[in-house]
Wavefront OBJ file of the C-alpha trace (Angstrom):
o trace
v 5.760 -32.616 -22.851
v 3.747 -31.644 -20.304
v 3.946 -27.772 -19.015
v 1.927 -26.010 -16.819
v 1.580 -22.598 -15.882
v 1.894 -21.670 -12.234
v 0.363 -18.320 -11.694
v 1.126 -16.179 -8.658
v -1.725 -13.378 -7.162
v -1.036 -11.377 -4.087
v -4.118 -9.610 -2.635
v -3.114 -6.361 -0.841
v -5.579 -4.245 0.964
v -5.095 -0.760 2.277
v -7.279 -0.743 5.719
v -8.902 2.577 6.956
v -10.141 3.191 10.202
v -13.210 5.412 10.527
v -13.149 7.966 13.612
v -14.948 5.953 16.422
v -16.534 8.390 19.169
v -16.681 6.398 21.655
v -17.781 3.430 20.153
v -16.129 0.023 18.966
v -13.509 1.130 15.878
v -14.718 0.345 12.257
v -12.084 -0.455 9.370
v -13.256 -0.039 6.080
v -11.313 -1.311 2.547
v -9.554 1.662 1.447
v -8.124 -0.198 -2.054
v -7.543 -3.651 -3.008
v -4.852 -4.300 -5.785
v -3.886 -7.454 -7.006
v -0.338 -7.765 -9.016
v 1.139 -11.248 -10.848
v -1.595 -11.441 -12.930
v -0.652 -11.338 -15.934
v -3.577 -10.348 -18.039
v -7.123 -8.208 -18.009
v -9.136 -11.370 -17.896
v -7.491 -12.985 -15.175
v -7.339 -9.550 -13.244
v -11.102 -9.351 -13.919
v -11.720 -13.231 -12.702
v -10.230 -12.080 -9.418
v -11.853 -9.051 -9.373
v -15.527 -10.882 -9.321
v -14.317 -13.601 -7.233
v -13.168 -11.482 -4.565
v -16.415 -8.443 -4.807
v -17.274 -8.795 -0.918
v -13.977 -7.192 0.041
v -14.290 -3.719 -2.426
v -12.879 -0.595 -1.399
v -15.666 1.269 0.776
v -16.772 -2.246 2.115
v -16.177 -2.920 5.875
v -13.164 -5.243 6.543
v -14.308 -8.157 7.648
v -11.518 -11.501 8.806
v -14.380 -14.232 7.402
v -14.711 -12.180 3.782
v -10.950 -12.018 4.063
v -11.119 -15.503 4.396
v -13.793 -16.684 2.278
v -12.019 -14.887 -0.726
v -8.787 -16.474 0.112
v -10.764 -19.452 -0.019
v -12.286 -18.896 -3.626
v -9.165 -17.975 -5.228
v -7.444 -20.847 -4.120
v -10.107 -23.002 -5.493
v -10.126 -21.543 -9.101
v -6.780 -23.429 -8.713
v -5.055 -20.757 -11.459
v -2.564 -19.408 -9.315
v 0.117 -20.568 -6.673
v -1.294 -20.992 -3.054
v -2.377 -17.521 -1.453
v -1.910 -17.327 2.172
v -2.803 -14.764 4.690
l 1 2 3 4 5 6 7 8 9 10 11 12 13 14 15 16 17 18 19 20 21 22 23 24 25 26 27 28 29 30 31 32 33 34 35 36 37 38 39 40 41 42 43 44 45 46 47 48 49 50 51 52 53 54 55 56 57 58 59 60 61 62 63 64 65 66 67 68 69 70 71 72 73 74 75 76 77 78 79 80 81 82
């Protein structure tokens, strides 16, 4: 019998926007929490995979991206989607 295990994470990021004066607006990664995983080693795989986007670090749509893009490779976890 075969039986796999089909995983689900959801990424959610709070997004802060610093006071701009004047100048373009800059939105910064207030906290990033990940639920469905369902232990500390998997929570700490997705952790490292995804360390570009860490709260303090400037949002950014192609970090965003790129870690969408490395979690869905691991291939441990249902699709993730923006």
């Amino acid at each position: 019998m075969n039986c796999s295990l089909s995983l689900v994470a959801v990424l959610s990021l709070i997004i802060l926007q610093a006071p701009s004066q004047g100048k373009p607006a800059q939105y910064f990664i207030g906290r990033v929490t990940f639920t469905g995983s369902p232990d500390r080693h998997t929570d700490k795989i997705l952790r490292k995979t995804s360390a570009s986007i860490e709260k303090g670090s400037i949002y950014s749509t192609n970090r965003l991206n790129s870690t969408i893009r490395a979690i869905n490779k691991m291939g441990m976890f249902e699709r993730v989607t923006r």
